[in-house]
Each structure stands twice: as C-alpha cells, then as structure tokens.
N, C-alpha and C positions, 0 to 999 in steps of 0.2 A: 530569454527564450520562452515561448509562448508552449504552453501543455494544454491541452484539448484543443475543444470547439463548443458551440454552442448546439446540444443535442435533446434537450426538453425541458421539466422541470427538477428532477432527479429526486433524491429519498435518501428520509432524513435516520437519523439516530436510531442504532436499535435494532434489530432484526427483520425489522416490516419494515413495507414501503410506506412512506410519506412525505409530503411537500417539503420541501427543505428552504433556508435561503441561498440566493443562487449571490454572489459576491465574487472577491479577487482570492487567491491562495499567494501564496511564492514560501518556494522552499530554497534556501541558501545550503549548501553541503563543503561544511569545511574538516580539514584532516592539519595536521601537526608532526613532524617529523624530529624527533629530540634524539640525546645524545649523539650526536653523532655530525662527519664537517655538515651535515646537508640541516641542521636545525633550522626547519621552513617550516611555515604556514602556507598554508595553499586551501585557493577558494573555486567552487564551481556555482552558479549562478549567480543573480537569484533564477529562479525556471518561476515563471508565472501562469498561472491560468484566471484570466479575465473574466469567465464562466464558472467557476468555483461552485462545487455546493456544500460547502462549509460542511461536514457532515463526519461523524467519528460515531462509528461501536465497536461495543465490547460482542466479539463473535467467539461461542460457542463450539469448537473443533471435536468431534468423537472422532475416534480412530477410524482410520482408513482415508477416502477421499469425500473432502466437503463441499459443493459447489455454492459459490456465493455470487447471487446478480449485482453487476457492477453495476453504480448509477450511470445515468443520461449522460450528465454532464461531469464525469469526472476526469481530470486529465492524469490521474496516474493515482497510487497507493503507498501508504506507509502503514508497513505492517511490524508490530512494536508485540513481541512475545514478552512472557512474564520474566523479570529479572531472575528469577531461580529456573526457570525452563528448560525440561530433559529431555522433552517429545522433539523427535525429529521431524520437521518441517520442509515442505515439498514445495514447490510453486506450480501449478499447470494453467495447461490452457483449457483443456478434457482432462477427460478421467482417464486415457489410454497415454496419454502421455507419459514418455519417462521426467520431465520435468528437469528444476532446478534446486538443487536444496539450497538454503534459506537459513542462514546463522541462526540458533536455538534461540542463541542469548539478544545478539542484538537488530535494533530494527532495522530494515529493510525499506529504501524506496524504489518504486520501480514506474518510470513515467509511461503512460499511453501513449500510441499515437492522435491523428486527427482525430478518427472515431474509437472511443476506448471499445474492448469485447463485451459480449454480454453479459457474458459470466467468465469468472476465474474458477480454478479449484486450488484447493490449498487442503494437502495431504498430510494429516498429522499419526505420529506412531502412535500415540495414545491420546485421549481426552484431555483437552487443554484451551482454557481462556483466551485470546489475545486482542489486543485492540488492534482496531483496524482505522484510520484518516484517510479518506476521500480526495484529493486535491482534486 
C-alpha cells in the first residue's frame, strides 16, 4: 500500500526547514499474540511511500499545544516519546481540536492521506523531547 504522493522537495532534520533526500520508506507493523490457544503472529504491510523524505527530528514539546509543519512529501509519521515518558500526549489537527491521546510510552504511526496536512499539533502536559520519522 502506497503512503503519499509526490508534493515538493520537503525538510530535512532538525527543527528548520531544509532540503532533505527524497527516497522510498516502508513501514512493516507486526503484533504477537502469546499464552494463550490464539499464539499468532500477525503482519500489516509493508505501507510504502515512493516519495519518502528520509527525514527524523528530535522535537522539542513545551506544555500546552505545539504546531509542527509537516513536510511536502511525507506520507504519514512516527511519533517515538522518551522510554521513561509521563507527559501526556495529544495528537490534533488545530489547536481547537479535542484530539487523540497518544500512548506516553510507546510509538505511534499514523499514515497520511494523498496530500498529507500542513501542519499537525501535538499537545504535550509538560515539556518533553520526542523524536519524530517523516515517512
């Protein structure tokens, strides 16, 4: 399954914008199902985007609501909070949004459509690190 499209040159690492390279991604998401009769493994994708801008920062969160510009060409995000992580975590679209909360601890993917938004916000309770991947 194909994630974005092809929508500029997009921005790279880091909290500014800049050139990035534009490449393939694919994210595989797999889960494991133990003790119990249903001990499965179960796979969803790979989800690919052709258009990729290869592209990870570490973003900065103060409390309240953070608006972060998505790149051009990303086809969706993986958002990876600190292993010890208390701040609760929000996802929007605006800042008026009630939103989605967002496991503390573990990462989160969430795919774009054709055209990803221009920006996201991401509502943290207190000041908090977390890396952020671009697919």
């Amino acid at each position: 399954m194909a994630l974005g499209a092809p929508q500029g040159t997009g921005f790279g690492p880091g909290s500014g914008a800049a050139a990035a390279t534009i490449g393939q991604s694919s994210v595989t998401i797999a889960w494991t199902f133990t003790g119990s009769v249903l001990s499965q493994t179960f796979q969803a994708g790979p989800f690919q985007n052709i258009y990729s801008i290869q592209s990870q920062q570490v973003q900065a969160l103060t409390a309240g609501n953070n608006t972060i510009t998505v790149p051009p060409n990303a086809g969706g995000i993986i958002l990876i909070p600190p292993s010890a992580n208390t701040s609760l975590l929000t996802l929007k679209g605006v800042a008026g949004d009630t939103g989605i909360p967002v496991n503390k601890l573990l990462p989160f993917v969430f795919a774009f459509d054709t055209t990803p938004p221009a920006s996201i916000v991401i509502n943290a309770a207190t000041n908090v690190n977390v890396q952020i991947v671009w697919l």
